[in-house]
VOGU-3710 file (C-alpha; in Angstrom, 3 decimals, decimal comma):
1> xxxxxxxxxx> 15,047/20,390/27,528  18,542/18,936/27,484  21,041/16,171/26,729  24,346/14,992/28,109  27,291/15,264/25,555  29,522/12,547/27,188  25,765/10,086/26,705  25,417/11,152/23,307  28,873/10,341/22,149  29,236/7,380/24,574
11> xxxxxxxxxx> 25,758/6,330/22,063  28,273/7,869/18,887  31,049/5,307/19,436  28,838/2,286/19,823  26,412/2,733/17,103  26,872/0,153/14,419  25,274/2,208/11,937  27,546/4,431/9,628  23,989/6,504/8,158  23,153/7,132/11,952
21> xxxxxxxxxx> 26,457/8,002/13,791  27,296/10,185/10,532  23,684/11,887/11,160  23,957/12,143/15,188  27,541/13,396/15,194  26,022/16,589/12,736  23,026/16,501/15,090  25,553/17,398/18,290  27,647/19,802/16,379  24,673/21,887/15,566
31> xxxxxxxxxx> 22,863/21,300/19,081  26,822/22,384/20,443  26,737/25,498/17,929  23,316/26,939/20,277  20,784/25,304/17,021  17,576/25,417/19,389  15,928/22,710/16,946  19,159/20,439/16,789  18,907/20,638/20,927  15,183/19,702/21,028
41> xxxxxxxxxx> 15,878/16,896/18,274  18,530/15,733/20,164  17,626/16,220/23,726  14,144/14,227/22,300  16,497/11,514/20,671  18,191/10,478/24,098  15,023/11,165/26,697  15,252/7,537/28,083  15,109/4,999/25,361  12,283/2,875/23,630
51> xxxxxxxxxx> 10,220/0,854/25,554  9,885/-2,692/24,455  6,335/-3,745/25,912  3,417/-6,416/24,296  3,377/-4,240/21,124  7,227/-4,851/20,849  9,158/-1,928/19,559  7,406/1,092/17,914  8,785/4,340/16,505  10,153/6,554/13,990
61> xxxxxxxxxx> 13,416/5,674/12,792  16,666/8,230/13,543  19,523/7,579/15,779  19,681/7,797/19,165  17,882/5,274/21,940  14,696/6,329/21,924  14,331/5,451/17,639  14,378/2,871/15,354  17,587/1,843/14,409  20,159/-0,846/14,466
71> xxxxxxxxxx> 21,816/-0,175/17,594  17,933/0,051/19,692  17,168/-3,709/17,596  20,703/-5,240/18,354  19,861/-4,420/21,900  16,359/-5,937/21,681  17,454/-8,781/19,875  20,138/-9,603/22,674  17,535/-9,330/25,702  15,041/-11,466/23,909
81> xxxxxxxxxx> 17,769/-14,290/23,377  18,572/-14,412/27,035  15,037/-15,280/27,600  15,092/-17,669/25,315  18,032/-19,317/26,517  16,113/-19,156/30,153  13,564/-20,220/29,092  13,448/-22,278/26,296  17,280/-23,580/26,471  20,069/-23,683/24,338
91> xxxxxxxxxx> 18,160/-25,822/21,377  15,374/-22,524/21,312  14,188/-21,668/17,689  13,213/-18,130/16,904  12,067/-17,161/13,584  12,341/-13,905/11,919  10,483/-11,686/9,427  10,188/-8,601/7,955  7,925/-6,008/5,484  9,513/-4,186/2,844
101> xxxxxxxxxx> 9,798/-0,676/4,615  13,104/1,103/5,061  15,573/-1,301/6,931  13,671/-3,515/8,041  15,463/-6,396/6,391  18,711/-5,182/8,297  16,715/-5,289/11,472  15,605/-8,499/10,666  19,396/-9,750/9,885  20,538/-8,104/12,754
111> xxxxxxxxxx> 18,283/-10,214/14,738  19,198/-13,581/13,362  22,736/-13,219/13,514  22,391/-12,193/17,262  20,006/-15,358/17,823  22,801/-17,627/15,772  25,789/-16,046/17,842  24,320/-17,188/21,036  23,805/-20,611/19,706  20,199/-21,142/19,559
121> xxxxxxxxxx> 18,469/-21,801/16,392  17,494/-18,489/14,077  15,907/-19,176/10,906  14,824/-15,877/8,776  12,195/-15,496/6,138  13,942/-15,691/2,471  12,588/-12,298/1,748  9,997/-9,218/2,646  6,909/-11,331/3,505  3,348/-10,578/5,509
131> xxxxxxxxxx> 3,040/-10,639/9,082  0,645/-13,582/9,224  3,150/-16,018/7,386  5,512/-15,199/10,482  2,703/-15,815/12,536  1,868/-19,252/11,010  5,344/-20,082/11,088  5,766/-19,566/14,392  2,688/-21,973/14,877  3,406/-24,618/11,601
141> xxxxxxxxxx> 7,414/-24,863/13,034  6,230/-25,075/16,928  8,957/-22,556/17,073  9,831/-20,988/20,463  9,716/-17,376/19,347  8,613/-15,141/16,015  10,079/-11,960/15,305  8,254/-9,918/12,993  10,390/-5,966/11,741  7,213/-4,534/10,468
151> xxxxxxxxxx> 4,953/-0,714/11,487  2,090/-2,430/9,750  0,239/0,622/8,812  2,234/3,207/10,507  3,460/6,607/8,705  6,606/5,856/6,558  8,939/7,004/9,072  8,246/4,303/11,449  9,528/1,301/12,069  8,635/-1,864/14,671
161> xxxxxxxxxx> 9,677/-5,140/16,090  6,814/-6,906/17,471  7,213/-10,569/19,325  5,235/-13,570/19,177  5,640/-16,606/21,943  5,044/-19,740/21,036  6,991/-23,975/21,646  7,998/-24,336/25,419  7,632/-19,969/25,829  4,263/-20,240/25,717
171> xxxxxxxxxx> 0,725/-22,374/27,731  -1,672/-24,234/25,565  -3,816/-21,193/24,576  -0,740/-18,572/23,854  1,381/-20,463/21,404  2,003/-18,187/18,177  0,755/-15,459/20,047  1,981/-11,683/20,582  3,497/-11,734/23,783  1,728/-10,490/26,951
181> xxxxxxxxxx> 2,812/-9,365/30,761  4,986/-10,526/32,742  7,042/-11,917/29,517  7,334/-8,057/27,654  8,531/-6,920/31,608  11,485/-9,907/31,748  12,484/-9,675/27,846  12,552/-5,615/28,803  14,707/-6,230/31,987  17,025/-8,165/29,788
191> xxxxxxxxxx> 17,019/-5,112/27,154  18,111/-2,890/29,757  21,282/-4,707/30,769  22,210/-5,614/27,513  25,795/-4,306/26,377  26,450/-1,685/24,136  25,352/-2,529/20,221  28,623/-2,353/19,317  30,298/-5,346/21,964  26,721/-7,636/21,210
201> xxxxxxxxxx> 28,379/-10,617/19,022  26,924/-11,083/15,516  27,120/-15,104/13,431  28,111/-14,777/9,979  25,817/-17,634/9,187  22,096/-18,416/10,354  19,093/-20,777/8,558  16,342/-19,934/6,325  12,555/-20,584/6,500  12,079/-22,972/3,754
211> xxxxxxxxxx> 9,628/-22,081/0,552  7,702/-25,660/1,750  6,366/-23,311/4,695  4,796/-20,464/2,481  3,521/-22,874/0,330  1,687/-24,554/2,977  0,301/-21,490/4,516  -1,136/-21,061/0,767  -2,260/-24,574/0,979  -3,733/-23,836/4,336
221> xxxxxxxxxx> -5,408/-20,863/3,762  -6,828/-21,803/0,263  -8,589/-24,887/2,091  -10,659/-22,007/3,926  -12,951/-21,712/0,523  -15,866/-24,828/0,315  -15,597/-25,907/-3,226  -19,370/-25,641/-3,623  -19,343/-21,835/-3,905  -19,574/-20,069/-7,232
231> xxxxxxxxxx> -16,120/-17,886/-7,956  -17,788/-15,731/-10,464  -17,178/-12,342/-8,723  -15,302/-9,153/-10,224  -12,503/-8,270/-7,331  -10,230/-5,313/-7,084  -7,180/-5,871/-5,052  -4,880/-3,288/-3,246  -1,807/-3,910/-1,068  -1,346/-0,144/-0,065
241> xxxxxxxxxx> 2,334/-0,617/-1,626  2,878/-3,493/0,728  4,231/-6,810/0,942  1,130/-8,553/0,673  0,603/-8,749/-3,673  2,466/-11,526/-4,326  0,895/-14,079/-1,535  -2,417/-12,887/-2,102  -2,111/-13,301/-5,721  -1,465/-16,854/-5,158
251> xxxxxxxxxx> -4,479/-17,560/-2,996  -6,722/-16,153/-5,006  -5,225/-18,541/-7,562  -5,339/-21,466/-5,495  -8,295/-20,470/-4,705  -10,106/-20,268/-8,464  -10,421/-16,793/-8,117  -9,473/-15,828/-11,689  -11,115/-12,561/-12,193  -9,080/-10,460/-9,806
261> xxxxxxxxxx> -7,753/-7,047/-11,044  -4,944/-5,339/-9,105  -4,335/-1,499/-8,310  -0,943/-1,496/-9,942  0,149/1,775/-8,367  -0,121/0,121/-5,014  0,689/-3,246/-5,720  4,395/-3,371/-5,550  6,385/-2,631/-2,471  7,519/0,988/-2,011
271> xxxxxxxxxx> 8,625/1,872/1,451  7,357/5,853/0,425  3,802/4,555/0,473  3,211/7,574/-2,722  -0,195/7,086/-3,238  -1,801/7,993/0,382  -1,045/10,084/3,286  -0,848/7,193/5,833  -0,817/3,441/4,913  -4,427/2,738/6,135
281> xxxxxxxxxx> -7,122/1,137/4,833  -9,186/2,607/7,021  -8,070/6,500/6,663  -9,964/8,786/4,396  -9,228/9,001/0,616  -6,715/5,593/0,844  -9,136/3,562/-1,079  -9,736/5,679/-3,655  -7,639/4,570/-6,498  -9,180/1,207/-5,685
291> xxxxxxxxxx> -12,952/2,427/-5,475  -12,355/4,612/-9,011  -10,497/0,974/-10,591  -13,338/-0,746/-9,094  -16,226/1,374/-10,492  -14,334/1,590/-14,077  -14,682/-2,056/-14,518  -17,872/-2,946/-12,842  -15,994/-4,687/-9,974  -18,178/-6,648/-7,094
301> xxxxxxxxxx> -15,972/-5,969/-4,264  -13,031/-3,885/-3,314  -10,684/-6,198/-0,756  -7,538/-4,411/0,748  -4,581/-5,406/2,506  -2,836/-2,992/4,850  1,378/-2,872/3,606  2,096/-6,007/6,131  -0,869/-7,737/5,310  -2,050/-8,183/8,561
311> xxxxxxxxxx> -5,607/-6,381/8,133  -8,026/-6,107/5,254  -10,916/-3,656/4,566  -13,474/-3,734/1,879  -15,833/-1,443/-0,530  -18,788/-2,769/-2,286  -21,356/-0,774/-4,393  -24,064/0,662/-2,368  -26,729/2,704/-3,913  -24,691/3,571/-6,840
321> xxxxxxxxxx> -21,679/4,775/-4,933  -18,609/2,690/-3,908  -19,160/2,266/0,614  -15,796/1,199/2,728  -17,247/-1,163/5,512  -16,124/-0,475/8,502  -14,210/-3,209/10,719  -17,737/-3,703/12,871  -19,563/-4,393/9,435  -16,970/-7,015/8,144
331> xxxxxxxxxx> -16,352/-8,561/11,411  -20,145/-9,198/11,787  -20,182/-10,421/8,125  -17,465/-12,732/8,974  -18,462/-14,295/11,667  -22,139/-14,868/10,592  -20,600/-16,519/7,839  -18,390/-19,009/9,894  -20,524/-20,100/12,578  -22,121/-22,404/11,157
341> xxxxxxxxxx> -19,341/-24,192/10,883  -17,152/-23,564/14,026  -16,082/-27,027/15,529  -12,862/-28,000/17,427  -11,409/-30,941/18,395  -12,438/-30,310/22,017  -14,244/-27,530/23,957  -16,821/-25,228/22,654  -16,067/-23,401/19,570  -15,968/-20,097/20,786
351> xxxxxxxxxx> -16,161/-16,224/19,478  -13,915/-13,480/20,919  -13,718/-9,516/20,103  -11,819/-6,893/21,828  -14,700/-4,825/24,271  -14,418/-2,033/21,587  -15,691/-4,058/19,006  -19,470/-4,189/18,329  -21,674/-6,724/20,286  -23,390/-7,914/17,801
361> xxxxxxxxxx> -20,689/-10,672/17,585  -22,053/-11,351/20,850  -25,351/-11,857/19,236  -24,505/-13,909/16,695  -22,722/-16,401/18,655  -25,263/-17,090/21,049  -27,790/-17,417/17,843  -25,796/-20,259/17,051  -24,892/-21,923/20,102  -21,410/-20,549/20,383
371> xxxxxxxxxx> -19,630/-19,656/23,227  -18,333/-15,493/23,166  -15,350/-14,231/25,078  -14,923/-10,168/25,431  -11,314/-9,390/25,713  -9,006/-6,303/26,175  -7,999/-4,641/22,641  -4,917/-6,423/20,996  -4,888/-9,961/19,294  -2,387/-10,380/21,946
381> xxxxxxxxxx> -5,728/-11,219/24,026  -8,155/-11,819/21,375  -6,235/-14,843/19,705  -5,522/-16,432/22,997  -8,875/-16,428/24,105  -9,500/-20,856/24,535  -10,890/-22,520/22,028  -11,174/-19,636/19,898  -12,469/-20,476/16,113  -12,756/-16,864/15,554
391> xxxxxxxxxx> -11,980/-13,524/16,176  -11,742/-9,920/15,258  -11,186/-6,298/16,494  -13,334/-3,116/15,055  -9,883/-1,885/13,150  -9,965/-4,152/10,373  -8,224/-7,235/11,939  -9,477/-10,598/11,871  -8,343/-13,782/12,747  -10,738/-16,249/10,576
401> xxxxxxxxxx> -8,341/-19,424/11,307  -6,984/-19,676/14,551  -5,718/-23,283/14,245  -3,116/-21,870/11,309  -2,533/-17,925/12,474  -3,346/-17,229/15,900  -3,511/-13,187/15,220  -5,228/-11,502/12,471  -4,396/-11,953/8,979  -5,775/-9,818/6,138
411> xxxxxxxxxx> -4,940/-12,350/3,878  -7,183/-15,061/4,765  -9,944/-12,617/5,968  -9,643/-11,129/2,127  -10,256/-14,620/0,789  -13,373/-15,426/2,759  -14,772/-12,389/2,002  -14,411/-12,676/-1,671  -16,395/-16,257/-1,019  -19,171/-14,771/1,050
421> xxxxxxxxxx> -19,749/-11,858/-2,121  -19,761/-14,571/-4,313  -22,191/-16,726/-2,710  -24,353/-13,742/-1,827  -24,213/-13,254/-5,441  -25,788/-16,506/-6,652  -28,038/-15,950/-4,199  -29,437/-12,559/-5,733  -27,537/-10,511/-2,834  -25,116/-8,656/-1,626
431> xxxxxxxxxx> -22,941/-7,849/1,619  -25,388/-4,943/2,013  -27,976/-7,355/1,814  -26,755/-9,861/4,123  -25,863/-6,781/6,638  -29,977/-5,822/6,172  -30,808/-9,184/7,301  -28,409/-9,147/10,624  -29,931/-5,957/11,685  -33,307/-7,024/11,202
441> xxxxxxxxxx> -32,644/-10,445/13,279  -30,385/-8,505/15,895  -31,589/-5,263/15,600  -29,041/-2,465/14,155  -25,641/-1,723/15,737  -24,202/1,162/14,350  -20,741/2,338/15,459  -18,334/5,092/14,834  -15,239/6,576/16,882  -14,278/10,533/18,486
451> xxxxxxxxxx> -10,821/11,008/18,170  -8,939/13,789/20,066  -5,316/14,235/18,563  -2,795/15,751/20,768  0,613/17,730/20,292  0,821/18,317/23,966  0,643/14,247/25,703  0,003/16,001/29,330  -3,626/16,129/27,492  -4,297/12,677/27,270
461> xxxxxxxxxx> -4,101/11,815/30,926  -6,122/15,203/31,960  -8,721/14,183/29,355  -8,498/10,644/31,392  -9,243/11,972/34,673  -11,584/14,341/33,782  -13,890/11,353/31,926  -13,719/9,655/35,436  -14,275/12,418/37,720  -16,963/13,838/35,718
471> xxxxxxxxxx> -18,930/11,692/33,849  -22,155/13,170/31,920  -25,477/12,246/32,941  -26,736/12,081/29,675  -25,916/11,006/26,206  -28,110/11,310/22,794  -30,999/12,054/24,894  -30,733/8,909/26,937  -30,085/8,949/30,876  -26,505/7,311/31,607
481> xxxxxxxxxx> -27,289/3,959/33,229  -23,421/2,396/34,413  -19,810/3,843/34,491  -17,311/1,294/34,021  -13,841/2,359/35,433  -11,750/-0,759/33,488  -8,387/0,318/35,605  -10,150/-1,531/38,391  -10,649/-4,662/36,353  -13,019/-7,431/36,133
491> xxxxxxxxxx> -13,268/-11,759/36,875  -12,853/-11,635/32,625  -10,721/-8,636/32,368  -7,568/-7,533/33,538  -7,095/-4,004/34,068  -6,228/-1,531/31,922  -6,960/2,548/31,185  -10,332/3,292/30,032  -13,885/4,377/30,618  -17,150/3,036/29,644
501> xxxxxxxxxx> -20,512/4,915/29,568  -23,817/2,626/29,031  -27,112/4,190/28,534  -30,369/3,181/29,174  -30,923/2,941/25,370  -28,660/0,478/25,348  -25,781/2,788/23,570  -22,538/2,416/24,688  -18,869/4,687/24,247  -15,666/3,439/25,812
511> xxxxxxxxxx> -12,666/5,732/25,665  -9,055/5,084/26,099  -5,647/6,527/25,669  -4,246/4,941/21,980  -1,498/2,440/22,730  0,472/3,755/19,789  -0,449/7,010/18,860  -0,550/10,106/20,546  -4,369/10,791/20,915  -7,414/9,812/23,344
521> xxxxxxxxxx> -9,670/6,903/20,907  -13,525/7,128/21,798  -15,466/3,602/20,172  -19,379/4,336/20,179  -21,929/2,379/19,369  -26,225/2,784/19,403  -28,699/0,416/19,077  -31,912/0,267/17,853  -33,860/-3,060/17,051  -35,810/-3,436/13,908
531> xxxxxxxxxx> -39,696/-2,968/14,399  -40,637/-2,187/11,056  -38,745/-1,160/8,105  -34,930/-1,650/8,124  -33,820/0,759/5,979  -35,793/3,653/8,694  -34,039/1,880/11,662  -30,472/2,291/9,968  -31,047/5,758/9,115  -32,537/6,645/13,022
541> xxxxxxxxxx> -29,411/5,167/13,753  -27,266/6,896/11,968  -28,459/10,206/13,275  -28,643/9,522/17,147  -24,940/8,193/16,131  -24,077/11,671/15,310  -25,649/13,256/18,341  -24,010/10,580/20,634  -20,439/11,716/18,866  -21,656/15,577/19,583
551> xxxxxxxx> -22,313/14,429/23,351  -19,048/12,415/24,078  -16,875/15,080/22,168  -18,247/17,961/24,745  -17,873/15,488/27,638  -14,347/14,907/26,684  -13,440/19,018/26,312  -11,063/20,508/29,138
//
């Protein structure tokens, strides 16, 4: 592993950043000096540069071009306005946003000032805000373009810029959507032969999203709740020291949710994230202060935001213990609980999940007359599915109102599911209860993932071929009934890299290389219908579950 001085000085002298060209120029003295780790740091630091692709920008932020930092974002910033100006013209408006995480408001500045420089329109968010007020912006505005400077739930060392398309960028069914090929491959070309960070010209001056817009996403997403329901429910609210506290705050308000008590040592912004290991809602042991807050008062439901707001989870008493649904379990509850009233203007309302997701969605729909759309994994394809009224992926992202935020939005899914616990409530039930009574119309879907980690990434494409060359012939007992290559694609899917094993007992795995982390993601799921008591079916469930994760985790072994 190496570097080339003359690149990394060449990088030096254009870096607008005084914190990073202070930091790189040690970085080469002690790589010059024969430090093996500064060489490795640095020889990682300048091993091509980060790719921009549907996801945007991802990574940890240092110097160098292949981190976050201000020189990589000026860069970005610069190729996406020259698509804009090709595309959308001179008069193109591009929005900008940002979470609270370490500079992510200069990022977001950064970006604006490029946009305003060029002459088009830039207009950023007055302050750290969550991703799905971006997103409605992009939609409420008819804007041409959204930047959003947010990791979502990534470690604290990260950083992102993800990209939504939207006016005269974008067809019918994409507009306020993430971007998806060929427009991340023509906004990348136009990365690459951007100028140095340094010689890319900045405005002094650029707009500002007006308050009138977050108050009517408020508005908007307030209008979700039928003012028939009961709001007599106990909630316990977390932001997982995110941006999302004070917006939430004000729906639940708007909403006449009054009893709503907050974790208050997650509940203000703090880019350190002190209270969990990783920003999750979904990973082990990050709901805890909120389950121990929850159980201390008697609380009816947990609701969580991740720290841009962008995905919720939930914990509800179970059996005198505080449960964490998963994302398969809400998304089911969800759904059930707006089909009945689905209707567009035109088309058939339809449901859409990403083909990791359970298919019990599937089931649902059809019981009430909806259409269903499978889709690759990414709102980027779930939210652009047509007439979509709603949709959802298995890691806690759901988009409950399309017509406002085409992408998921924790914010909105946290509302309706404080509505559904309430009127499950006055009803003598629970979300437990109204889970009981899905399985026993749908029969039980139980899912769960495999995970392989890897330190070394030549792993994750031997673990690929190896899935594909060798296939098992048998899986939790039952005889493996289809292999699904999806690199070959389908009439409803494009292709991408992944496996699927079906068996005849209907279980299913599909396994996939993670689009942003290092590690190979396995999505099970078995099913069992209900033939007698519900409560036996779940638990059967649960433990050919665990032999089906035994099964796929010695298929996947090298």
């Amino acid at each position: 592993m190496s570097y080339n001085v003359t690149e990394v000085q060449d990088w030096i002298a254009h870096d607008p950043s005084e914190e990073d060209r202070t930091e790189l120029s040690a970085l080469l003295e002690s790589a010059e000096s024969g430090a093996a780790s500064a060489t490795q740091e640095l020889s990682d630091r300048f091993d091509g540069t980060l790719q921009f692709g549907t996801a945007g920008l991802r990574g940890a932020m240092a110097g160098g071009p292949n981190r976050m930092n201000r020189a990589v974002v000026r860069r970005a910033a610069a190729g996406l306005v020259s698509y804009l100006l090709d595309n959308a013209g001179p008069d193109a408006l591009l929005l900008i946003g940002n979470d609270a995480r370490y500079h992510s408001r200069e990022f977001a500045e950064d970006t604006a000032a490029i946009a305003a420089a060029a002459g088009i329109r830039a207009l950023i968010m007055p302050r750290e805000l969550p991703t799905p007020l971006l997103a409605f912006a992009v939609q409420h505005l008819n804007a041409d373009a959204g930047v959003m400077v947010t990791a979502s739930h990534n470690p604290a060392q990260d950083n992102g810029y993800k990209v939504y398309l939207g006016g005269r960028c974008a067809d019918e069914f994409g507009k306020g959507v993430q971007l998806v090929p060929p427009a991340d491959a023509q906004i990348a070309e136009r990365i690459a032969a951007a100028p140095p960070a340094s010689e890319i010209a900045l405005a002094t001056t650029y707009g500002t999203i007006g308050e009138e817009v977050i108050d009517a996403y408020i508005t908007e997403t307030a209008k979700l709740v039928p003012a028939a329901y009961s709001r007599d429910i106990k909630i316990v609210y977390t932001a997982m020291h995110g941006v999302g506290t004070p917006i939430m705050r004000r729906i639940f308000a708007a909403a006449g949710f009054e009893n709503v008590t907050e974790v208050a040592e997650q509940c203000s912004p703090d880019p350190d994230f002190p209270t969990v290991p990783f920003p999750n809602p979904e990973e082990q042991g990050a709901l805890d202060l909120a389950k121990k807050l929850a159980a201390s008062i008697k609380a009816d439901i947990v609701i969580a935001s991740d720290p841009d707001a962008d995905r919720c989870s939930a914990a509800v008493p179970d059996q005198g213990a505080w449960r964490q649904l998963s994302g398969d379990e809400i998304g089911s509850l969800l759904g059930e609980f707006i089909a009945p009233g689905a209707v567009l203007e035109s088309g058939t309302p339809t449901f859409a999940s990403s083909i990791v997701s359970s298919r019990m969605l599937e089931q649902i729909a059809g019981a009430h007359g909806l259409a269903y759309q499978s889709t690759l994994t990414g709102f980027k394809w779930i939210a652009r599915t047509p007439h979509i009224a709603y949709g959802y992926e298995e890691a806690i992202g759901f988009c409950v109102n399309p017509s406002a935020v085409r992408d998921k939005d924790g914010l909105s899914a946290g509302i309706l599911l404080a509505v559904l616990a309430s009127k499950l409530r006055d009803r003598g039930s629970n979300l437990i209860g109204e889970l009981d009574r899905l399985y026993t119309k749908h029969g039980v879907y139980l899912s769960g993932p495999v995970t392989v980690r890897v330190d070394d990434l030549s792993i994750i494409p031997a673990t690929m071929a190896k899935v594909r060359a060798t296939p098992p012939t048998e899986l939790a007992g039952s005889p493996v009934s289809r292999v699904w290559d999806l690199s070959e694609g389908s009439p409803e899917l494009p292709p991408t890299d992944g496996i699927a094993w079906f068996t005849k007992a209907h279980d299913r795995v599909i396994i996939r290389p993670s689009g942003t982390e290092p590690k190979v993601k396995c999505y099970l799921e078995v099913y069992l219908p209900v033939e007698g008591d519900v409560q036996a079916t779940k638990s059967a469930a649960a433990d050919r579950l665990e032999r089906f994760k035994e099964d796929v985790s010695a298929a996947l072994a090298l």
